[in-house]
N, C-alpha and C positions, 0 to 999 in steps of 0.2 A: 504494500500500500504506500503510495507517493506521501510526503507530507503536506503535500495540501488536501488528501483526503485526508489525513489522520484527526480520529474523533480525539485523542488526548486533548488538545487544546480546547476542546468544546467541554469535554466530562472537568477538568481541571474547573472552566467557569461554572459549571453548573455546583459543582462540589461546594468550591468557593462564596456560590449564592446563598448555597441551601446553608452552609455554618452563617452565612450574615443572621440570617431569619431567624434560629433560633439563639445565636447569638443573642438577637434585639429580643426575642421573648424571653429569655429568662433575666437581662436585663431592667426588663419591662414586670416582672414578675417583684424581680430583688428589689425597685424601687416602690412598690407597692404593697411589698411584703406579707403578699396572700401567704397564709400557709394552706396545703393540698388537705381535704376532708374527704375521704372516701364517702360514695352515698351506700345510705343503709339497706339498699339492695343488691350492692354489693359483697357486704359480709356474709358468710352460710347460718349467721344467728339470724338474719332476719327473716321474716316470715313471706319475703318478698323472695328469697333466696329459690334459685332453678337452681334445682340435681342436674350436673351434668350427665350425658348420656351415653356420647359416643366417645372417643380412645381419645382424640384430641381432644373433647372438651374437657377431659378427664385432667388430660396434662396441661390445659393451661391452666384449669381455676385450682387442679391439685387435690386430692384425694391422702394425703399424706406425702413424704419424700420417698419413703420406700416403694410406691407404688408410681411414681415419675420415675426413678431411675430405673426400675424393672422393665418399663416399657421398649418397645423395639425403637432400634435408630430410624429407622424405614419412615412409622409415625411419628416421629419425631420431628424430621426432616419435612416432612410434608406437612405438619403444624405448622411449624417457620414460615413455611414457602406462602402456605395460603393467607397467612397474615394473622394467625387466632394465636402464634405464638411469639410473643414479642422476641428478636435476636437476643438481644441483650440479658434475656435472663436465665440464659442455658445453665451459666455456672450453679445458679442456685437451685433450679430444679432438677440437676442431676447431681445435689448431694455433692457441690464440692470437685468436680471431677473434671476438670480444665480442660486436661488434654481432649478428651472425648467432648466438651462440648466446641470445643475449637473443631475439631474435624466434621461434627454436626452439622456447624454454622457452615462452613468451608463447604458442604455437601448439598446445602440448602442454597448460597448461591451459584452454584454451578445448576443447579437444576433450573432456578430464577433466570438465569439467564442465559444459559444453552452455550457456556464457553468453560472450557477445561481450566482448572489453576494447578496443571499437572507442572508447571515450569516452577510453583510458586513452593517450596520446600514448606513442610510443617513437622515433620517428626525432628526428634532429637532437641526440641524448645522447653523452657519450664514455664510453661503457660502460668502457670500458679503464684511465680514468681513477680508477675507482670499484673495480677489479678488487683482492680483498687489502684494499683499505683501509676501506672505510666500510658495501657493503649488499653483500649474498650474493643469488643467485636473482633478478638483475633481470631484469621485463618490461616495463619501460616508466620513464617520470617522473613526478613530479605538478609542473604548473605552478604557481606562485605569484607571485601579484604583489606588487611593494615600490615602497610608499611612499617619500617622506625627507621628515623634519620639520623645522625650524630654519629660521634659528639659535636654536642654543639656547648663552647666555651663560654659560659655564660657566667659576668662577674665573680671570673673566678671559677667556678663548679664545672664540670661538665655534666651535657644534659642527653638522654639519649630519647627522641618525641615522634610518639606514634603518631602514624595518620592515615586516615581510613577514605578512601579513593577509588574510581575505577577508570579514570583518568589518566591514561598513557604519560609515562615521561616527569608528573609532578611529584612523588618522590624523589624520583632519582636527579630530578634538578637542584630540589629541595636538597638532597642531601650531598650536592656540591656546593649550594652556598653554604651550607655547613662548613665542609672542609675548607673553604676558600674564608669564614671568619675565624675557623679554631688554628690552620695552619698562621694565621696574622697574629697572633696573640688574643682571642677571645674579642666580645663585644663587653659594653656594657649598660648598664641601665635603672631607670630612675620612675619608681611610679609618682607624677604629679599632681595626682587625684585616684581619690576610692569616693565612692558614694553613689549607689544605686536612687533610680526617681521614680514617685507616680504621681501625677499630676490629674486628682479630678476638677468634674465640673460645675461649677450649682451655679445657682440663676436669681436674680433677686428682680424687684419689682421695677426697678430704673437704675440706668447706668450708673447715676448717682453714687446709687446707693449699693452697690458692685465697688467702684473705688472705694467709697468707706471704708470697706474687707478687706479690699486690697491693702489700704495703706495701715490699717490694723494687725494684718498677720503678715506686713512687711518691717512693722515698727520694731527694733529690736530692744524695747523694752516689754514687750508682750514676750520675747522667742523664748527667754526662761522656762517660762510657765507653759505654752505651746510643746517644748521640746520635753517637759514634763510629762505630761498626759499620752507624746510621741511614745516617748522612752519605754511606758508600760508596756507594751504591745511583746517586747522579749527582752531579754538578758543582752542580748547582744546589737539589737539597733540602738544607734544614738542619730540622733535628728542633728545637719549639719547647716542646713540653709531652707530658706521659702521665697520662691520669685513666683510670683503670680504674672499673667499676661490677660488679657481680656479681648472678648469680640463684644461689645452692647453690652446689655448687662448680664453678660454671661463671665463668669471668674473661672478660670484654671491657675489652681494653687500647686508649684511643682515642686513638691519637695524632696530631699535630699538627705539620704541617711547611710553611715557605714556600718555595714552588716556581718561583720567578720570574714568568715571563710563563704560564707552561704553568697551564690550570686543575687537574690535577696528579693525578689516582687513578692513574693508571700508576707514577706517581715515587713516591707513597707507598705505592703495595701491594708496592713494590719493596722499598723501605726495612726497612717493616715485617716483610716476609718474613727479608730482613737478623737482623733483631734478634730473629724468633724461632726461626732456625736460632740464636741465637747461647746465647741464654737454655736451648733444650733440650740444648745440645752442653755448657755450659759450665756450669749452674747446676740444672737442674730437668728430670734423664733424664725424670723421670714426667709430664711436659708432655703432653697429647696435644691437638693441633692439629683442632680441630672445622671449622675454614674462616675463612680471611684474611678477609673480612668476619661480622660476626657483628651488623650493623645496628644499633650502637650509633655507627656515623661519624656522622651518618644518613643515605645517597645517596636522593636520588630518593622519599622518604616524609616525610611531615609527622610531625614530631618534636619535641617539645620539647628538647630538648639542642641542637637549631639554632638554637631561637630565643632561649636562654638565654646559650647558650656561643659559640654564632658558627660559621658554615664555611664558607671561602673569603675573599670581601671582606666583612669587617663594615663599614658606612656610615652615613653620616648624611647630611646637605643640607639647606640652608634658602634660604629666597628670601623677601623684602618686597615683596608684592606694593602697586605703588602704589591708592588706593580710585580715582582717575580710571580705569587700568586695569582693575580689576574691576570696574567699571559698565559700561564701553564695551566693551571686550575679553571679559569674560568674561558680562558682561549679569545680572550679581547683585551685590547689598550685601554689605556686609565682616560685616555683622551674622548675616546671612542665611547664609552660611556654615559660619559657628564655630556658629552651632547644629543646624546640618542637620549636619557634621562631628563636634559631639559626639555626635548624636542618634542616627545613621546608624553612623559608623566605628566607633566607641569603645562607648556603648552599646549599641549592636543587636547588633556582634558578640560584646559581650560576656553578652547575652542566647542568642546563639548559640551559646554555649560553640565561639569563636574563638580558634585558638591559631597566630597570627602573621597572622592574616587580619584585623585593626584598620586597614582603606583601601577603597577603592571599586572599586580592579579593576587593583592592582598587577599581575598575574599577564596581562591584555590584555598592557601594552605592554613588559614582561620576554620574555614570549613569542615576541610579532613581531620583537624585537630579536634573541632568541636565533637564532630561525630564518633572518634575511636576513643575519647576522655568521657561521654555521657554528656557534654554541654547540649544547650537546645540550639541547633543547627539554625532555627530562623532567627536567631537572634545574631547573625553573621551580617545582615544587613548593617546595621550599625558599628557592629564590631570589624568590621573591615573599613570603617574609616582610617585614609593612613596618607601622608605624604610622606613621599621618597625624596632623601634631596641626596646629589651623589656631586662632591668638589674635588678638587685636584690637593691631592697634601706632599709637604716635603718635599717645594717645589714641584711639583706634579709629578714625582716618581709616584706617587704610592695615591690610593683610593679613598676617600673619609664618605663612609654612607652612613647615614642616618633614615628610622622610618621614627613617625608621630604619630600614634592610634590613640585617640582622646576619649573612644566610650568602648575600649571592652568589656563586654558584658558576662563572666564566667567567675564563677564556683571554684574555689583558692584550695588546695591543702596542702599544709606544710612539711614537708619529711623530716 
C-alpha cells in the first residue's frame, strides 16, 4: 500500500479525537464533581433486578467469580465483540488472570475487525505487572531493541547510556560522539535550573478582577504563606516561583516546584490543587476553576515559555573537542564544522522559524534514552529543546561544543 493510501494517518486522527472527547468529559465531570450513583435496578437487591439468562449475560452482570472464570474463552470472546462485555474489565472477571484476559481481548479484536495481530508478540509479558499502573486494554508488547553507548566522560565519571531505537546508524553515531568527547578529556556540566510547572486556569467575572489575583499571588509577601499550603501536598515538593499570564479574565497561574528525584506533574498538580482550594476558600469565593492545567506549564507541546523560562532540568554542557580527534574520530575539520553548524543549526533553523529546535536531531537521542530508562517519551517534545553552538578553540586547532537544553523533563536517581 502506497503512503498516500495508508489509513495510519487517518486512525492516528481519529485516535487523537476520540482521547480529546473524553479527555473534555471527565474534565467536565472533575469540575462538577458529580460523583457516579449506580440506579437501583441495577443492583441484584432490587426488586427491579433481571436474572440473567443466557452464558453472556451470565458473564457480564456475574453470577459469582468462580463461575466467570469457568466459562469458555469462545463466550467470552464473543461477549466482548458484541459489546454486553465491557474490554476493560477482563482482568477482574476472570479472577485476576492477566495473561489470559490479554489474549481474550487480543482475540476479540481480531474477530472485531477481520485483521490478524499475529506480527504483534504477546506471550513471554507480565501483564500483571503492568495491571493499574502504566497501559489499560493490553494485547500484546512491542519489542524494542537497546543499544548502550560509552563511555561517555562525564564530569569526571564515566557513563555507559542505553538507548532504545530502530533507527539505523543513531547508536553507532551516538557512540562516536562519545568516543570523540571521552578521547578529548571528558565534557562537563552544570544544571541551571530544577523545577517542574502546572499552570491552571480559573476565570473571574472581569478582567479587573483576574489582575487583582494576578498581582496577589504574584506579590511576594503572600509566597510565604502560598508556598505553605504548596508545600503540604509531599515531603518533597517545595514551591519555587508563580508567574501568572492572562487572556481576558481568564488567569493561568504557573507554578514552579523542585520535586526531588521524581520528574514530578503528580506532586505539582497536587500542590497546586492545595493552593487553589486554599485561595477560593480563603481569598476569592468568585474563583471558578476552568481545569488544573490550563497549558500555560507547557506539558508535552512546543512552547515558548519552555524554552525561555525553563521546565524541569535547565542544562548546559560543553566539551573541547581535541582537532586530532575530529579528523580521525569524527572524519571532518574543526573549520568545516563551525560553519556547517552555523549554517545548518543556527541559521537554517532560524530560517525555519525554529523555536528550541537550533541542533541536528537532539530529539533522536532524548528519545531513545527516554524510552530504554522508563521516561514518558512524549514528553521529548520539550525536552529536546537544545542549541548547539560549535567555535574554533586554541587558535582553531581544536573544537569547543557546547548544547543548552532548558526544560528537560525526566525522573533523576542517584547511584
Amino acid at each position: 500500500m502506497g503512503a498516500a493510501e495508508s489509513p495510519l494517518p487517518l486512525l492516528i486522527l481519529l485516535v487523537t479525537f476520540l482521547f480529546q472527547v473524553v479527555a473534555t468529559y471527565f474534565l467536565i465531570r472533575w469540575r462538577k464533581k458529580r460523583a457516579y450513583h449506580p440506579r437501583v435496578s441495577d443492583h441484584p437487591c432490587s426488586s427491579n433486578f433481571v436474572v440473567p439468562t443466557t452464558t453472556i449475560d451470565r458473564f457480564v452482570i456475574g453470577q459469582g467469580l468462580a463461575d466467570d472464570v469457568a466459562m469458555d474463552d469462545e463466550a467470552i470472546v464473543r461477549s466482548v465483540v458484541v459489546g454486553t462485555t465491557p474490554s476493560h474489565s477482563l482482568e477482574v472477571k476472570l479472577g485476576g488472570d492477566h495473561k489470559r484476559a490479554a489474549l481474550l481481548r487480543r482475540e476479540a479484536v481480531e474477530q472485531a475487525t477481520g485483521r490478524s495481530l499475529t506480527g504483534l508478540p504477546v506471550e513471554g509479558f507480565n501483564y500483571e505487572a503492568i495491571y493499574g499502573q502504566c497501559c489499560e486494554l493490553p494485547v500484546g508488547f512491542v519489542q524494542l531493541p537497546v543499544g548502550v553507548v560509552g563511555p561517555l566522560l562525564l564530569d569526571g565519571k564515566e557513563y555507559l547510556v542505553p538507548m532504545a531505537t530502530t533507527e539505523g546508524c543513531l547508536v553507532a553515531s551516538t557512540n562516536r560522539g562519545c568516543k570523540a568527547v571521552t578521547l578529548s578529556g571528558g565534557a562537563t556540566s552544570v544544571i541551571l535550573r530544577d523545577g517542574i510547572t502546572r499552570a491552571p486556569v480559573v476565570r473571574f467575572g472581569s478582567a479587573k478582577r483576574a489582575a487583582e489575583v494576578k498581582l496577589f499571588v504574584e506579590d511576594a509577601r503572600n509566597f510565604d504563606t502560598i508556598a505553605t499550603v504548596f508545600n503540604r501536598s509531599s515531603k518533597y515538593a517545595r514551591l519555587q516561583s508563580i508567574k501568572c499570564g492572562m487572556a481576558g479574565r481568564n488567569l493561568y497561574m504557573r507554578f514552579s516546584c523542585s520535586t526531588g528525584d521524581a520528574m514530578g506533574m503528580n506532586m505539582v498538580s497536587k500542590g497546586v490543587q492545595n493552593v487553589l482550594d486554599h485561595l477560593h476558600h480563603s481569598h476569592f469565593p468568585d474563583m471558578e476553576v476552568i481545569g488544573i492545567s490550563g497549558n500555560y506549564c507547557s506539558d508535552k507541546k512546543a512552547a515558548a515559555v519552555n524554552w525561555i523560562e525553563g521546565r524541569g532540568k535547565s542544562v548546559v554542557c560543553e566539551a573541547t573537542i581535541k582537532g586530532e580527534v575530529v579528523n580521525k574520530v569524527l572524519k571532518a575539520r574543526v573549520g568545516a564544522l563551525v560553519e556547517l553548524n552555523t549554517l545548518k543549526n543556527l541559521a537554517g533553523s532560524a530560517v525555519a522559524g525554529a523555536m528550541g529546535g537550533f541542533n541536528a536531531h537532539a530529539s533522536n537521542i532524548v528519545t531513545a534514552i527516554f524510552i530504554a530508562t522508563g521516561q514518558d517519551p512524549a514528553q521529548n517534545v520539550e525536552s529536546s529543546n537544545c542549541i548547539t553552538m560549535m567555535e574554533p578553540a586554541n587558535h582553531g586547532k581544536d573544537l569547543h561544543v557546547s548544547v543548552t537544553m532548558p526544560s528537560i523533563e525526566v525522573a533523576t536517581t542517584l547511584f
